[in-house]
C-alpha positions as CSV (number, residue, x, y, z in Angstrom):
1,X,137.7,113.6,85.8
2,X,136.0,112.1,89.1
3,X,138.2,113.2,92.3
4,X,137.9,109.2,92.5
5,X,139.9,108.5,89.6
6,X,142.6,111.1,89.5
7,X,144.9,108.6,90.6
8,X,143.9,106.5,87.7
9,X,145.8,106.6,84.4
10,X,144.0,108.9,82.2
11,X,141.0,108.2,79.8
12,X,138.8,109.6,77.1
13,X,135.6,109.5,75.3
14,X,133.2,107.0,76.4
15,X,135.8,104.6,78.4
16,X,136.1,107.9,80.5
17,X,132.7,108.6,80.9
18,X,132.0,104.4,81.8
19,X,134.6,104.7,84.6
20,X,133.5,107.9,86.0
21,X,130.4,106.6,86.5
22,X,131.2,103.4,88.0
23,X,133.5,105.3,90.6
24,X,130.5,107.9,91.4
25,X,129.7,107.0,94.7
26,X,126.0,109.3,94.5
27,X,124.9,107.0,92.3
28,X,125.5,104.1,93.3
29,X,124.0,104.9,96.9
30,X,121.2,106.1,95.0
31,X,120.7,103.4,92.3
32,X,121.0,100.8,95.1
33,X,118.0,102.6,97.0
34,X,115.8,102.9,94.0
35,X,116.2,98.9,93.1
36,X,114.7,98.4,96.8
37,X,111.8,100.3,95.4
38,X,112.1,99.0,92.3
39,X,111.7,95.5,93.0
40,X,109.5,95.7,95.7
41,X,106.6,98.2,93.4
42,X,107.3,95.2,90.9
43,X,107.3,91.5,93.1
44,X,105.2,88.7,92.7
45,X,106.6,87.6,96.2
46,X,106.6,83.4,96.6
47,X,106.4,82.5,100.2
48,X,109.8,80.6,100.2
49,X,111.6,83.4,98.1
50,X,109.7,86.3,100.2
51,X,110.8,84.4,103.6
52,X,114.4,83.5,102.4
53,X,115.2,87.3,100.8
54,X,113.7,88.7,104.1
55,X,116.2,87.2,106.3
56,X,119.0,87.9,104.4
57,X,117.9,92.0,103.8
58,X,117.2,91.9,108.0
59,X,120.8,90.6,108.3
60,X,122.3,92.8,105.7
61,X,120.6,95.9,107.5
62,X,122.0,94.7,111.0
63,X,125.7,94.2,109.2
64,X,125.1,97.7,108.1
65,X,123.7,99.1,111.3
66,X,126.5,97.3,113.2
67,X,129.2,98.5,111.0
68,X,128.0,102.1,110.6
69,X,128.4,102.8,114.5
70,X,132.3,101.6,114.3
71,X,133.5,104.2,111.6
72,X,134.6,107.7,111.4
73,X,135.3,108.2,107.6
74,X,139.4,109.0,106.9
75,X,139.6,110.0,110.6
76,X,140.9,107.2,112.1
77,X,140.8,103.2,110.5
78,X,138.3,101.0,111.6
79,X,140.0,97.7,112.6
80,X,137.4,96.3,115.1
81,X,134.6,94.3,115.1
82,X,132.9,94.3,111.6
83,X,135.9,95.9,110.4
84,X,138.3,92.6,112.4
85,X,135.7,90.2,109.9
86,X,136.0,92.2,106.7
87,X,137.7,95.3,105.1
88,X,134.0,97.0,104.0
89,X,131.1,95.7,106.2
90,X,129.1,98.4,104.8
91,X,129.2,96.7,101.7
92,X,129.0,93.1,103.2
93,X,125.8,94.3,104.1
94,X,125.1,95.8,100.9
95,X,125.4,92.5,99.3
96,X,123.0,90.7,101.7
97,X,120.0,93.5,101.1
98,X,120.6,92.9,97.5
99,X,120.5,89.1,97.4
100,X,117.7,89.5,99.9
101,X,115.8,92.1,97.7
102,X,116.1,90.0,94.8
103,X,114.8,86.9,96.3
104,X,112.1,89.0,98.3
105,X,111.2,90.0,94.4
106,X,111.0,86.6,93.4
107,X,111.2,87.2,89.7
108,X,114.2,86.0,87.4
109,X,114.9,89.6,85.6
110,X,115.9,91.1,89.3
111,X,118.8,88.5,89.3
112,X,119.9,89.7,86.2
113,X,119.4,93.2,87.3
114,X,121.3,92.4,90.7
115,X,124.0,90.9,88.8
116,X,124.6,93.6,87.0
117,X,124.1,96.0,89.3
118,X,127.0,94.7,91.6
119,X,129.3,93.6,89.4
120,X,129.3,97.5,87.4
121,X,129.6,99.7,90.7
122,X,131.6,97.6,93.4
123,X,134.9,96.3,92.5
124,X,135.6,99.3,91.5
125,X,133.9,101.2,95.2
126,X,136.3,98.0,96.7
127,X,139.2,99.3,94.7
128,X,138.4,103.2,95.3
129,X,138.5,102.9,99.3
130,X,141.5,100.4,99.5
131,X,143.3,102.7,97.3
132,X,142.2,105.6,99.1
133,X,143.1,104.1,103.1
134,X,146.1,102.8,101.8
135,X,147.0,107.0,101.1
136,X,145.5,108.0,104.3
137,X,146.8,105.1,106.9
138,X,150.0,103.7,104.9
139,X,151.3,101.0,107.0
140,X,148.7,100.0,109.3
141,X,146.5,100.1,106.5
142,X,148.6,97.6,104.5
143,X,149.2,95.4,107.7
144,X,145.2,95.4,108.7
145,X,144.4,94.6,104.8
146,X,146.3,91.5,104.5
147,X,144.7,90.2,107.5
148,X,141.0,90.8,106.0
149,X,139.1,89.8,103.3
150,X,137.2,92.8,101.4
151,X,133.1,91.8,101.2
152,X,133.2,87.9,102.3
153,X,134.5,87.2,106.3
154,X,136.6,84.1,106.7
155,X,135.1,83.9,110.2
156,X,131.9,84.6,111.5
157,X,132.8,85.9,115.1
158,X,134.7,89.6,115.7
159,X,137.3,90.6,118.2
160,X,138.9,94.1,119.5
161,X,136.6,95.9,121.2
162,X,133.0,96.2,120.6
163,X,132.1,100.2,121.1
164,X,129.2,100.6,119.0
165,X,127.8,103.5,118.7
166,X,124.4,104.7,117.9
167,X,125.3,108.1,117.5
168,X,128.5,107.4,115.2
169,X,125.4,105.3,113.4
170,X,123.1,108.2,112.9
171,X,125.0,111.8,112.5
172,X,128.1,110.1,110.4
173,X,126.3,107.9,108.4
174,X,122.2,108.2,108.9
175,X,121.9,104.6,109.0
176,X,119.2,104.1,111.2
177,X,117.5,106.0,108.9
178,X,118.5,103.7,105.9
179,X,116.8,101.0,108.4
180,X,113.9,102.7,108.5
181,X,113.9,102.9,104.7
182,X,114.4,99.0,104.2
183,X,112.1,98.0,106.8
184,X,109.5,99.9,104.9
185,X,109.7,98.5,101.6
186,X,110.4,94.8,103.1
187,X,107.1,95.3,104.6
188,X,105.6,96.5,101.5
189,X,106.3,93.2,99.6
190,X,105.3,91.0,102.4
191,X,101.8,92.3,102.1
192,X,101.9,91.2,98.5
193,X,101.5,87.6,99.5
């Protein structure tokens, strides 16, 4: 049993096996990485598509560049800027590379893939992290979480203070690295047109 679902009511056989995976957090980093490559090795990039998908990965890379220099992971709860628009940014951005990727791709299977790809690893990420800041922050948690959506922000602007950090950014979560990695293969498909 994944340390992520010990709090889950038990399971067997396959159903077990199903969940773990969809709560294994390695793999889901990992998979997510290797459909950038993925769909970038296979485009047929359309100008339009290639233009549209672009923007969208840029700003999902900045929503996860921004977001990245806020947190420090069950040490203290995030509740200011990204974190004052939504309860996972990370993820927010997440969802933008991979509508951008897939539009960037331009081909109808990497919707499908996309699709699929979302809807089998994050609700159940979503559901993992509440559960676990709920245990970790109790109240404030509870209080900060009924204030703020999950993935999509009801505004656009954040308040509370704005202490970005590039540091926080790069040794807690390596994202300008990341930003490296999806500038790379964005690249890659734009010389396909």
């Amino acid at each position: 049993m994944s340390r992520r679902t010990r709090d889950l009511p038990p399971l067997g056989g396959l159903p077990r096996v199903i969940r773990d995976l969809r709560y294994h957090e390695a793999s889901r980093q990992g998979l997510g990485l290797l459909l950038m490559v993925l769909y970038a090795v296979l485009a047929e990039p359309k100008p339009a598509a290639f233009v549209v998908g672009a923007i969208l990965a840029l700003i999902g890379m900045a929503v996860r560049l921004y977001a990245s220099g806020f947190i420090i992971k069950n040490k203290e709860l995030a509740t200011h800027g990204p974190y004052s628009l939504v309860r996972h940014p990370l993820y927010t951005g997440n969802l933008l590379l991979l509508i951008g990727f897939t539009f960037a791709n331009s081909q109808l299977w990497a919707v499908l893939v996309s699709g699929m790809f979302w809807w089998f690893y994050y609700p159940t990420a979503i559901e993992y992290e509440d559960r676990k800041l709920r245990r970790i922050f109790g109240e404030k948690w509870e209080q900060w979480s009924q204030a703020v959506p999950a993935v999509i922000p009801a505004r656009l602007l954040p308040s509370g203070a704005l202490d970005w950090s590039f540091g926080t950014s790069l040794r807690q979560n390596a994202e300008p690295l990341v930003a490296v990695f999806i500038l790379f293969w964005l690249v890659f498909i734009g010389r396909q047109l």
